[in-house]
N, CA, C, O and CB atoms as a CASP TS submission, in Angstrom:
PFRMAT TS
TARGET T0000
AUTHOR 0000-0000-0000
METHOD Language model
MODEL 1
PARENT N/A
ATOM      1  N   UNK     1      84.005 102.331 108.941  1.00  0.00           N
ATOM      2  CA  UNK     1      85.171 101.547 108.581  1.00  0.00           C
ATOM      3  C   UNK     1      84.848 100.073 108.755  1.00  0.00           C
ATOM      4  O   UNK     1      84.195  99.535 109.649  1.00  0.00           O
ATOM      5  CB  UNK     1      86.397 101.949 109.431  1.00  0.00           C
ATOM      6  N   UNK     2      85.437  99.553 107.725  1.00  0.00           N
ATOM      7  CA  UNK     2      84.578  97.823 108.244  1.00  0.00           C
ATOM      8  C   UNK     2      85.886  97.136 108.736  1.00  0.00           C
ATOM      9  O   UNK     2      86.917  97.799 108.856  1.00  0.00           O
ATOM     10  CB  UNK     2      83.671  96.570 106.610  1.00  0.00           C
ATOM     11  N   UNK     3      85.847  95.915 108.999  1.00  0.00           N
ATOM     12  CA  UNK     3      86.680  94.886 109.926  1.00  0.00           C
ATOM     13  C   UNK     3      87.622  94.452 109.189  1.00  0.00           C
ATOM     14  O   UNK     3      88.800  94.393 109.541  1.00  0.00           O
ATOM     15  CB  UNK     3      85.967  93.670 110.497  1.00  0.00           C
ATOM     16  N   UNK     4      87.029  93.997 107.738  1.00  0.00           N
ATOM     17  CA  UNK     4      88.182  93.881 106.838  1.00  0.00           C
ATOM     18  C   UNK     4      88.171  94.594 105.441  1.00  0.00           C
ATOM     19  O   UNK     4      87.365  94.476 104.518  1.00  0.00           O
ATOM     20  CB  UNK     4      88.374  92.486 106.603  1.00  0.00           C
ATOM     21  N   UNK     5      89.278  95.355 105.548  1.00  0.00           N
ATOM     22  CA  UNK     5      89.750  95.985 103.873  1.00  0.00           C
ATOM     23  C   UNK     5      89.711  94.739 102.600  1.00  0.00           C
ATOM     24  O   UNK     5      90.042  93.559 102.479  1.00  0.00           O
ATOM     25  CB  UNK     5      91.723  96.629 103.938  1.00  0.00           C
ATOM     26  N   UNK     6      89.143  95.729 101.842  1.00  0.00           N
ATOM     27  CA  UNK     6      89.098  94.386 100.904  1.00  0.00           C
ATOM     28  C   UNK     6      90.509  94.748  99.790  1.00  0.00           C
ATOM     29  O   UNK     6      90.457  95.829  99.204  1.00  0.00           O
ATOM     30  CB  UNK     6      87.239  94.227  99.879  1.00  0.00           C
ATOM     31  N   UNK     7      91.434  94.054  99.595  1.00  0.00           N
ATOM     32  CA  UNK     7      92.478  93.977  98.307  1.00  0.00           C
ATOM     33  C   UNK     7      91.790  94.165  96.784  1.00  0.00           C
ATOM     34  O   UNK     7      90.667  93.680  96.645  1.00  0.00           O
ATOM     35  CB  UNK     7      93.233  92.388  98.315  1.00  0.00           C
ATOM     36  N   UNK     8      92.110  94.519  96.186  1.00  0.00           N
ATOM     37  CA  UNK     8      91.110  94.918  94.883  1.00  0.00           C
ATOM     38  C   UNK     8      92.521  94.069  93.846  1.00  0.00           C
ATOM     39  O   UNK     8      91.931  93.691  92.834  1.00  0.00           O
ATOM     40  CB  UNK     8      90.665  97.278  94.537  1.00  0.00           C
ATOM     41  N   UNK     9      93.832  93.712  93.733  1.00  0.00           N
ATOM     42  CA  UNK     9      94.507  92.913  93.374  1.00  0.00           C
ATOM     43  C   UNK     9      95.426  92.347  94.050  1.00  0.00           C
ATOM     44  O   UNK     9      96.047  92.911  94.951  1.00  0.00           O
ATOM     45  CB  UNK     9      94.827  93.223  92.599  1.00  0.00           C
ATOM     46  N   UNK    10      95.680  90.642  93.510  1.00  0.00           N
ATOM     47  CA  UNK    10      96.449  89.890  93.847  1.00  0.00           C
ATOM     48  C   UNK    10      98.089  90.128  94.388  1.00  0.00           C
ATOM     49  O   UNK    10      98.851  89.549  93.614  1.00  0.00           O
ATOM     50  CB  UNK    10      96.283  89.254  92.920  1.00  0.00           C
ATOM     51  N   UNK    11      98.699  90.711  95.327  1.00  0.00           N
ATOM     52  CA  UNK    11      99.931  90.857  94.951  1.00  0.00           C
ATOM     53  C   UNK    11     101.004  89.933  94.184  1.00  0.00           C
ATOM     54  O   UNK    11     102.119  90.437  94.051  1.00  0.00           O
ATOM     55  CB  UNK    11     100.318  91.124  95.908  1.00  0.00           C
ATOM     56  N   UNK    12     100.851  88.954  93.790  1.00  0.00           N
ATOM     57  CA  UNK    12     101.531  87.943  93.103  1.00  0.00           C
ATOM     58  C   UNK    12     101.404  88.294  91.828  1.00  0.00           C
ATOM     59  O   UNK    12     102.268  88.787  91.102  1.00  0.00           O
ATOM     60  CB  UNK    12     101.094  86.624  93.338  1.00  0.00           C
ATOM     61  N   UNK    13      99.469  87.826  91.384  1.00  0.00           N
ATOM     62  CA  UNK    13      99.490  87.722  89.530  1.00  0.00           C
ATOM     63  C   UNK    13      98.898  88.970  89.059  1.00  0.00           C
ATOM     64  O   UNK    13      98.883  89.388  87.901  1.00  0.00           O
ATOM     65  CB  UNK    13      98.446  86.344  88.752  1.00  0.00           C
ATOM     66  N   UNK    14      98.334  89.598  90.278  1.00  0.00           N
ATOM     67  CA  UNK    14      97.961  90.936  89.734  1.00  0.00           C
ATOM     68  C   UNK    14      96.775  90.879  89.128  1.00  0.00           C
ATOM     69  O   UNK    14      96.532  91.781  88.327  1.00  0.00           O
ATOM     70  CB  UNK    14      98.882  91.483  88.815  1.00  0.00           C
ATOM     71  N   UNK    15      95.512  89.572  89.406  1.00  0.00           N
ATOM     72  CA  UNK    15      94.278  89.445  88.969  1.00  0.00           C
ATOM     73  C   UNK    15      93.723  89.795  90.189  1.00  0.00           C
ATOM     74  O   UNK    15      94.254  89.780  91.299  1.00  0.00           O
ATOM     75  CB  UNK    15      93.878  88.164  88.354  1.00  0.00           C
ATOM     76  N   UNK    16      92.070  90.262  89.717  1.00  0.00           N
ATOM     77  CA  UNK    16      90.754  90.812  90.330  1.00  0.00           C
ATOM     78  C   UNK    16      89.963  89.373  91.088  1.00  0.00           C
ATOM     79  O   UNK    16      89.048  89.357  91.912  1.00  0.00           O
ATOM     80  CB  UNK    16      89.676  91.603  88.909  1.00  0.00           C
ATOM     81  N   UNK    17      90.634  88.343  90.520  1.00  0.00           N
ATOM     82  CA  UNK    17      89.356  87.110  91.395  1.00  0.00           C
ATOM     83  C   UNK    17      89.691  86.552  92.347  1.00  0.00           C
ATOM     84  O   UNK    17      89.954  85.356  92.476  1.00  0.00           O
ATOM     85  CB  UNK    17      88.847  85.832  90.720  1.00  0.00           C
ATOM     86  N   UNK    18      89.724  87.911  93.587  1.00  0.00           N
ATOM     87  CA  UNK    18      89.798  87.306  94.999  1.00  0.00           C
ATOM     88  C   UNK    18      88.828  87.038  95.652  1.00  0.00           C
ATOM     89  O   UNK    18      87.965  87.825  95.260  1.00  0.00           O
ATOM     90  CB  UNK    18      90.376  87.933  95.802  1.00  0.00           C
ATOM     91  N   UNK    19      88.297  86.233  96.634  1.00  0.00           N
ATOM     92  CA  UNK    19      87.342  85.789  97.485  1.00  0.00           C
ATOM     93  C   UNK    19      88.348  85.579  98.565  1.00  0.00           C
ATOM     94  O   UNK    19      89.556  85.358  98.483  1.00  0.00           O
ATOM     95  CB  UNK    19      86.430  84.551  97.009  1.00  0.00           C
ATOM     96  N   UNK    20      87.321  85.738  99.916  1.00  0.00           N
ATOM     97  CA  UNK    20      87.797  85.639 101.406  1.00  0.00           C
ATOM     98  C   UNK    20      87.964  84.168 101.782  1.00  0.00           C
ATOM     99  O   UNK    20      87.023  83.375 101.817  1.00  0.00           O
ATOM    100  CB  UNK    20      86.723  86.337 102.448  1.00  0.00           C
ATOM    101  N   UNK    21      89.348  83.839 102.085  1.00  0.00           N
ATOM    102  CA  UNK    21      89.359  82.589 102.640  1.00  0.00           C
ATOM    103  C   UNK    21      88.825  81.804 104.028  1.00  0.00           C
ATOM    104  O   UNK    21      89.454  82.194 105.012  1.00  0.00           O
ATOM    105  CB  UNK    21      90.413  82.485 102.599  1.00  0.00           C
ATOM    106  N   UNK    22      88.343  81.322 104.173  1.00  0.00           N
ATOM    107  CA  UNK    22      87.800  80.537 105.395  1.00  0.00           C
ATOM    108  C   UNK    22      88.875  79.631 105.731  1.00  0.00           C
ATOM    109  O   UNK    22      89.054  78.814 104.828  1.00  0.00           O
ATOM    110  CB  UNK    22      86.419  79.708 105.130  1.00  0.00           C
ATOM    111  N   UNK    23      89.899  79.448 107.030  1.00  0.00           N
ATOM    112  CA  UNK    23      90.416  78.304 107.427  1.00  0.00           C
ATOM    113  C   UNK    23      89.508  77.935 107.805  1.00  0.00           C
ATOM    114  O   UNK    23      88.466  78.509 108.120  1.00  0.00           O
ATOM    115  CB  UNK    23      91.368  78.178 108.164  1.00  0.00           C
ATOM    116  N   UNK    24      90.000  76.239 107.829  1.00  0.00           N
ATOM    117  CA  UNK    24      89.069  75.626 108.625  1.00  0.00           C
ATOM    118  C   UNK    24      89.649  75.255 110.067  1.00  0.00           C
ATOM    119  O   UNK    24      89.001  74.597 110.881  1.00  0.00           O
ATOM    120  CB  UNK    24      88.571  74.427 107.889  1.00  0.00           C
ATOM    121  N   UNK    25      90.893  75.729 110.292  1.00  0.00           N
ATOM    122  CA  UNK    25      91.363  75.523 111.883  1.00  0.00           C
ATOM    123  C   UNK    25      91.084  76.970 112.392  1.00  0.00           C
ATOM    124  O   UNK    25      91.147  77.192 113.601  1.00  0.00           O
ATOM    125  CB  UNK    25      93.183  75.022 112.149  1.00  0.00           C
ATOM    126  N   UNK    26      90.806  77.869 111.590  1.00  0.00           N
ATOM    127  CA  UNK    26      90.534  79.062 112.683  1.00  0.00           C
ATOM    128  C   UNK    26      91.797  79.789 112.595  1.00  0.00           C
ATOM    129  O   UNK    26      91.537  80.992 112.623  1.00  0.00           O
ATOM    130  CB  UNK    26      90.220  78.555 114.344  1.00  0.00           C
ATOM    131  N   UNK    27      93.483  79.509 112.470  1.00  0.00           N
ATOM    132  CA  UNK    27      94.143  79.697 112.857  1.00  0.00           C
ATOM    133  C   UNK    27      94.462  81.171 111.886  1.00  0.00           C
ATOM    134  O   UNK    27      94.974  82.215 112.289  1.00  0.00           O
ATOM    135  CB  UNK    27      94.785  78.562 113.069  1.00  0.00           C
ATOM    136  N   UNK    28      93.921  80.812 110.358  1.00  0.00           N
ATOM    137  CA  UNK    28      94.113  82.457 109.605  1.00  0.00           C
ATOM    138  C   UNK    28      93.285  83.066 109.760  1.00  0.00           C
ATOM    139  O   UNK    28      92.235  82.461 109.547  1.00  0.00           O
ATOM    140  CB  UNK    28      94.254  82.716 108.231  1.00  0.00           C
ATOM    141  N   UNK    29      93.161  84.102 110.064  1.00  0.00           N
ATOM    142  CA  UNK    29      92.254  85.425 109.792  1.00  0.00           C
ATOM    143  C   UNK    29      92.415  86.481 108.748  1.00  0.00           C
ATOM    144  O   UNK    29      93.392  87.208 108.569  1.00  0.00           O
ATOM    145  CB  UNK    29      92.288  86.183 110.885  1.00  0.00           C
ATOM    146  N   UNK    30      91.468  86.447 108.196  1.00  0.00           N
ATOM    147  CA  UNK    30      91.460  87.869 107.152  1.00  0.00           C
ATOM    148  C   UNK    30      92.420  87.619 106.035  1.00  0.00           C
ATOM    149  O   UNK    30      93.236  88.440 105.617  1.00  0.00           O
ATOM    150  CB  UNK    30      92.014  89.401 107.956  1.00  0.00           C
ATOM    151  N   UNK    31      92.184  86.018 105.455  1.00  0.00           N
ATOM    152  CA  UNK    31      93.262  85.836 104.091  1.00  0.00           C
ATOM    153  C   UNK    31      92.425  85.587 103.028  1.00  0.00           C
ATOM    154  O   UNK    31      91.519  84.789 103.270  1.00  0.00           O
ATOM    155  CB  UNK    31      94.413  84.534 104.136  1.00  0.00           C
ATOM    156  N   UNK    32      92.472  86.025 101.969  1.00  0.00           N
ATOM    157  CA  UNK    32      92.201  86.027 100.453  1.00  0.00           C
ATOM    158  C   UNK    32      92.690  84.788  99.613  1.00  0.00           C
ATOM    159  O   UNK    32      93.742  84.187  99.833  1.00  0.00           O
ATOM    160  CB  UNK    32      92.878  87.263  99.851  1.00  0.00           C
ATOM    161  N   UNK    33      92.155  84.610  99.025  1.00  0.00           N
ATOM    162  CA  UNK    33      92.323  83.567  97.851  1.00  0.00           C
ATOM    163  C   UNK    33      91.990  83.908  96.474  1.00  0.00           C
ATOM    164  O   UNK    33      90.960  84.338  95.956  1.00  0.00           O
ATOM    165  CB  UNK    33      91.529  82.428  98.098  1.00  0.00           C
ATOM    166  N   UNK    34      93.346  83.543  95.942  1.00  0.00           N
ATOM    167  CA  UNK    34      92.797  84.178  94.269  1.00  0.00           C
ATOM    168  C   UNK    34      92.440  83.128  93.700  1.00  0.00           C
ATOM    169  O   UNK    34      92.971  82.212  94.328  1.00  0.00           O
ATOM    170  CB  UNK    34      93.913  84.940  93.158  1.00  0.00           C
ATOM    171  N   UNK    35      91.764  82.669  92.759  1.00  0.00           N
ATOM    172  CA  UNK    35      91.208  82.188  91.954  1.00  0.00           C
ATOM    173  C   UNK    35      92.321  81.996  90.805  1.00  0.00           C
ATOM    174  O   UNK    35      92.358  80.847  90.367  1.00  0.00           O
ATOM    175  CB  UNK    35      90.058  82.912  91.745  1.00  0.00           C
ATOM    176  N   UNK    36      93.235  82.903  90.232  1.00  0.00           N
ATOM    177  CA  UNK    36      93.695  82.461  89.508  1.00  0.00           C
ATOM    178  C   UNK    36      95.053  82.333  89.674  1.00  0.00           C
ATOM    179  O   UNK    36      95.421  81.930  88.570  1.00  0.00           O
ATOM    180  CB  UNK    36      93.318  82.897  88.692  1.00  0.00           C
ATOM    181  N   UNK    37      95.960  82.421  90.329  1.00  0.00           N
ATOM    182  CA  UNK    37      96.988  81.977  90.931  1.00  0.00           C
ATOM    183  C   UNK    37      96.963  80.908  91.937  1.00  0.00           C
ATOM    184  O   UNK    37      98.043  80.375  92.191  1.00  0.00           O
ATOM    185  CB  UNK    37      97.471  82.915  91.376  1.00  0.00           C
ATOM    186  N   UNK    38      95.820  80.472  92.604  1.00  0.00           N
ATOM    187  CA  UNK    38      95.554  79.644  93.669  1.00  0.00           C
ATOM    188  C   UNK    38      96.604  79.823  95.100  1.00  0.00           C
ATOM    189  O   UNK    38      97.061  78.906  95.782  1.00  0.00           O
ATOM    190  CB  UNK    38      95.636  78.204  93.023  1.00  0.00           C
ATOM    191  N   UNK    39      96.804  81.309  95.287  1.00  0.00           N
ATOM    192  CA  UNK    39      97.722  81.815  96.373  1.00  0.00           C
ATOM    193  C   UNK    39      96.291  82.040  97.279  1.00  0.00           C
ATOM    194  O   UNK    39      95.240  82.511  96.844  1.00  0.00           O
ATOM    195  CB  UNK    39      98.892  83.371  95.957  1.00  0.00           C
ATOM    196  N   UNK    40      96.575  81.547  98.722  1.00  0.00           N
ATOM    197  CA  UNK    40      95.837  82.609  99.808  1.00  0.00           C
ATOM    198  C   UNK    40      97.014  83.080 100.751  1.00  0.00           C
ATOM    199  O   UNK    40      97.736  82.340 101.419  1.00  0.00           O
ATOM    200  CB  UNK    40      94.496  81.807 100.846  1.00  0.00           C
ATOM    201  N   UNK    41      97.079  84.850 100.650  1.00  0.00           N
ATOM    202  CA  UNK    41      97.224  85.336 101.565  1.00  0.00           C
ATOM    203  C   UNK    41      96.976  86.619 102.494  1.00  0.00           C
ATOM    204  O   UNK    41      95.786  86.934 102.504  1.00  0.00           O
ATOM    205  CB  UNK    41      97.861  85.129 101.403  1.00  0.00           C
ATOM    206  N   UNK    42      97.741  87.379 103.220  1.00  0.00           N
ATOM    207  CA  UNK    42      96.504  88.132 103.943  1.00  0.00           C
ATOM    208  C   UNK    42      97.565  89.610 103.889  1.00  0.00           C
ATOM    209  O   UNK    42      98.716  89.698 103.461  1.00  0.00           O
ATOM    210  CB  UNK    42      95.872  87.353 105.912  1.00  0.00           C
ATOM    211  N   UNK    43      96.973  90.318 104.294  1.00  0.00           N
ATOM    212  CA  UNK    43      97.443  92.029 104.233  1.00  0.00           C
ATOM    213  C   UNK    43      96.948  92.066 105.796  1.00  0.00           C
ATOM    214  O   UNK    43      96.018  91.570 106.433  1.00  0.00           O
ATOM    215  CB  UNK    43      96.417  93.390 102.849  1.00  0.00           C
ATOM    216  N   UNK    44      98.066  92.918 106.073  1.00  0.00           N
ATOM    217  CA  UNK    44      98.330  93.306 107.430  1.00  0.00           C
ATOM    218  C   UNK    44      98.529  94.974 107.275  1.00  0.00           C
ATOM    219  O   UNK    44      99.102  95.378 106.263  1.00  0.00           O
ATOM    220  CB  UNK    44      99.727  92.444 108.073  1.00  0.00           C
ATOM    221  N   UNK    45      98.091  95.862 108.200  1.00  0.00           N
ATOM    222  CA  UNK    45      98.486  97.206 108.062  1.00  0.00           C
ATOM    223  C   UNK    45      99.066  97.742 109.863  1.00  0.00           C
ATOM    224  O   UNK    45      98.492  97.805 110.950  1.00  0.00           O
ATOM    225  CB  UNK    45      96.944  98.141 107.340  1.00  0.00           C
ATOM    226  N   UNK    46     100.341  98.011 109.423  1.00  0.00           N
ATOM    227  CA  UNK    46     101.632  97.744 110.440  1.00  0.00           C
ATOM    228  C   UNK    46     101.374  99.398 111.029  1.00  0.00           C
ATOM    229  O   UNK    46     102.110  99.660 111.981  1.00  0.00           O
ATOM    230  CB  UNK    46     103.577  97.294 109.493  1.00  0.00           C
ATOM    231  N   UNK    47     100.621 100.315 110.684  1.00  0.00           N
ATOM    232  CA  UNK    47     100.758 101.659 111.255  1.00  0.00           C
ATOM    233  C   UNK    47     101.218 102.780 110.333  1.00  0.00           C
ATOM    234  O   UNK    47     100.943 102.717 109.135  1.00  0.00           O
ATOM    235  CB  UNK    47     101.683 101.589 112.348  1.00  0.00           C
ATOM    236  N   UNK    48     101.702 103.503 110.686  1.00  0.00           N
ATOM    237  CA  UNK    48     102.269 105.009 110.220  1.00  0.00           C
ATOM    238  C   UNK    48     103.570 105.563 110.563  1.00  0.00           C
ATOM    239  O   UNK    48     103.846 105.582 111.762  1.00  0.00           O
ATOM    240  CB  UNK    48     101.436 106.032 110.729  1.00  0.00           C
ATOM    241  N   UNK    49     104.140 105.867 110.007  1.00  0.00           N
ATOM    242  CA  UNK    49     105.780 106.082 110.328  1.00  0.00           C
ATOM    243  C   UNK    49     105.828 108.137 110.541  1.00  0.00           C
ATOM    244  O   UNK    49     105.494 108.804 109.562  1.00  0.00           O
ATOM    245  CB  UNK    49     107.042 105.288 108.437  1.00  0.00           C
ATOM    246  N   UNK    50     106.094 108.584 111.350  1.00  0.00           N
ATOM    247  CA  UNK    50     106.596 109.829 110.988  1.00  0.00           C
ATOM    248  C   UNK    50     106.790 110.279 109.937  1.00  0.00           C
ATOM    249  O   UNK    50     107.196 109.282 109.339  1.00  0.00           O
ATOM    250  CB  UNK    50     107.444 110.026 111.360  1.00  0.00           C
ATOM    251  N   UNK    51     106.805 111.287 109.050  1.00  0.00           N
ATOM    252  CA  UNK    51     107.593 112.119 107.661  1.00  0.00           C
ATOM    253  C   UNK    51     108.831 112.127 108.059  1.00  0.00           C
ATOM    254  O   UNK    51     108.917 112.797 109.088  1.00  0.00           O
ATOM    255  CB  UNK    51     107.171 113.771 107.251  1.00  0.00           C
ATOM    256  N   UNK    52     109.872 111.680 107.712  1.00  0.00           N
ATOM    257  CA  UNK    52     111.140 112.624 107.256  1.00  0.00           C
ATOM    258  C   UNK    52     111.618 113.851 107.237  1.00  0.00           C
ATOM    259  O   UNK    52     111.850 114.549 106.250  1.00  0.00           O
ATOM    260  CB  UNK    52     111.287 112.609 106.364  1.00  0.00           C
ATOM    261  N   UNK    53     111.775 114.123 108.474  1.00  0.00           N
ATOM    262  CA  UNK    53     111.904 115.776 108.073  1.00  0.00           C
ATOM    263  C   UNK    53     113.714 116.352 108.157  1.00  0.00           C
ATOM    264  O   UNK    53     114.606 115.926 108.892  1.00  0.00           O
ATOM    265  CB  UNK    53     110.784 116.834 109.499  1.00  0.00           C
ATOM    266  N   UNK    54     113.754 117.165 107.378  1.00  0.00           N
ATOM    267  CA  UNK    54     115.045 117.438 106.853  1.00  0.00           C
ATOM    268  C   UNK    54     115.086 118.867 107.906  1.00  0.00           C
ATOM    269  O   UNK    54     114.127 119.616 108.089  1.00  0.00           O
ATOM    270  CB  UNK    54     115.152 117.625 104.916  1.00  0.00           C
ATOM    271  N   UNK    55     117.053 119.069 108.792  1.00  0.00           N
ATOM    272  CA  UNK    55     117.036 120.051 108.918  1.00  0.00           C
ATOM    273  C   UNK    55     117.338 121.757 108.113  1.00  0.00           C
ATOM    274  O   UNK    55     118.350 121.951 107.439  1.00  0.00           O
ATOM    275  CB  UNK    55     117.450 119.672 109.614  1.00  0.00           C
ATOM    276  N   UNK    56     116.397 122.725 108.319  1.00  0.00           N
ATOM    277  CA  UNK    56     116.733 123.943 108.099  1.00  0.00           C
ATOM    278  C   UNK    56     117.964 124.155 107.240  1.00  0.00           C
ATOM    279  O   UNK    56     118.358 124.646 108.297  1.00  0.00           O
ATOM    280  CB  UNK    56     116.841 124.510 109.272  1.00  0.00           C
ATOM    281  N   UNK    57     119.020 124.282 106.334  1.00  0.00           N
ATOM    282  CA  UNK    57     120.346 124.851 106.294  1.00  0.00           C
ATOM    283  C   UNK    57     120.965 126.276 106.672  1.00  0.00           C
ATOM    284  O   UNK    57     120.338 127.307 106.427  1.00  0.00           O
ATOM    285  CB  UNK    57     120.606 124.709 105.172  1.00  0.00           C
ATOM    286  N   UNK    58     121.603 126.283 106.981  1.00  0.00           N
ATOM    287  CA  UNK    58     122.112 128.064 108.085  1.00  0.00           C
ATOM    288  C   UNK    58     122.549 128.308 107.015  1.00  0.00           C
ATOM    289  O   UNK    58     123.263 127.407 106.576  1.00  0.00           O
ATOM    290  CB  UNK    58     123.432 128.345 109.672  1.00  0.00           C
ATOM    291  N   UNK    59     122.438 129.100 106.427  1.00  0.00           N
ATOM    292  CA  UNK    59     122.696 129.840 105.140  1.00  0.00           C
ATOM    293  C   UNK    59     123.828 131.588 105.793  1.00  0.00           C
ATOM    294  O   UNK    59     124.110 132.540 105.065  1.00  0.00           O
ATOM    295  CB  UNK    59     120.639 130.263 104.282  1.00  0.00           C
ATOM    296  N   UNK    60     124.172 131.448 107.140  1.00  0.00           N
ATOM    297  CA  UNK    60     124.604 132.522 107.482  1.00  0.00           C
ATOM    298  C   UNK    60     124.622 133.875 107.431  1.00  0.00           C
ATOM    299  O   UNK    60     125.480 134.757 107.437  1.00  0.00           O
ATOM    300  CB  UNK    60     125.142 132.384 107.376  1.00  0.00           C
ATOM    301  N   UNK    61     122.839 133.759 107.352  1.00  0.00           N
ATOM    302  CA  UNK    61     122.685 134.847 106.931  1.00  0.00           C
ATOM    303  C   UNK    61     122.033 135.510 108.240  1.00  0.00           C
ATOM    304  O   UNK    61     120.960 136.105 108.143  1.00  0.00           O
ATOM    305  CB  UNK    61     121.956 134.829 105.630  1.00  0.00           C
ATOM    306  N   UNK    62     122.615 135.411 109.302  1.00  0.00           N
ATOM    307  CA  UNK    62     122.482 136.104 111.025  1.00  0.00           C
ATOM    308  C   UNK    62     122.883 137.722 110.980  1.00  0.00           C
ATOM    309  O   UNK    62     123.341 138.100 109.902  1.00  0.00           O
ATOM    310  CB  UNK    62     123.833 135.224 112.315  1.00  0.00           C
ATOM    311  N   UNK    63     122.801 138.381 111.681  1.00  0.00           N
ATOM    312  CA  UNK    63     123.227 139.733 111.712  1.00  0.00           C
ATOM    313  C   UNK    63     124.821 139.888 111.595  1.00  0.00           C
ATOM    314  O   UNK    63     125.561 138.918 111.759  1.00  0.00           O
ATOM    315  CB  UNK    63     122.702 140.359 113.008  1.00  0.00           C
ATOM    316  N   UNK    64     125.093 140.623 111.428  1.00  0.00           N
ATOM    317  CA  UNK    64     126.652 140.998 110.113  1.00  0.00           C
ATOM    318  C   UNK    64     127.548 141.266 112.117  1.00  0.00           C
ATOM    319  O   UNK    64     126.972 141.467 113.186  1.00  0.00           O
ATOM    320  CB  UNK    64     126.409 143.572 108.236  1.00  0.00           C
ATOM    321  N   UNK    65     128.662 141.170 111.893  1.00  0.00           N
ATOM    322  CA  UNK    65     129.238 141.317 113.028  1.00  0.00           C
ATOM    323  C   UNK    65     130.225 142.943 112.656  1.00  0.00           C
ATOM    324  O   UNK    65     130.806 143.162 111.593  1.00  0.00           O
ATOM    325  CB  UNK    65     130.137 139.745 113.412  1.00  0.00           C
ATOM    326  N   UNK    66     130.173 143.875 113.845  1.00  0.00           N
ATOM    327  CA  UNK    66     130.636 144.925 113.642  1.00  0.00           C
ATOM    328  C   UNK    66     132.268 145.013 113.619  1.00  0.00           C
ATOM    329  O   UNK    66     132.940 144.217 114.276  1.00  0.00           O
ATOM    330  CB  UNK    66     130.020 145.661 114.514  1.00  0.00           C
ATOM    331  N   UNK    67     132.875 146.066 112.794  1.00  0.00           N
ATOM    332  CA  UNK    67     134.301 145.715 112.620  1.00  0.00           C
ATOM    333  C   UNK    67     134.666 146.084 114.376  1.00  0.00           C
ATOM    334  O   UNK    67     135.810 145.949 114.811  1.00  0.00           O
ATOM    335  CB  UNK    67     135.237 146.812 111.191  1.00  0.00           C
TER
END
C-alpha cells in the first residue's frame, strides 16, 4: 500500500492532468494540482461506516396457539 493514493480525476473539471502539489510552508500534505482547472486539493479517507442493517419482520408465523 503506498503513502499516497493517487486521484485518477479532478473532482471539480473532471480532467486526468493532476500532479502532486508541493507547499512550500509544509503546512499541506498530500494535495494535487490540476493543470487544467488550476485547483489544488487533497482527498482525505475518513474510515468505514457499518452496513445498515434492517430488522427481521415477524411475519407471525410462531407456533399456532391451542383453542
Amino acid at each position: 500500500m503506498s503513502a499516497r493514493m493517487v486521484p485518477y480525476l479532478c473532482p471539480y473539471c473532471g480532467d486526468e492532468d493532476l500532479v502532486p502539489h508541493e507547499d512550500e510552508t509544509g503546512e499541506v500534505k498530500g494535495a494535487w494540482h490540476c493543470h487544467s482547472c488550476t485547483r489544488i486539493f487533497t482527498v482525505r479517507y475518513h474510515g468505514m461506516e457499518a452496513p445498515a442493517t434492517t430488522p427481521v419482520p415477524d411475519l407471525g408465523g410462531g407456533s399456532p396457539k391451542a383453542p
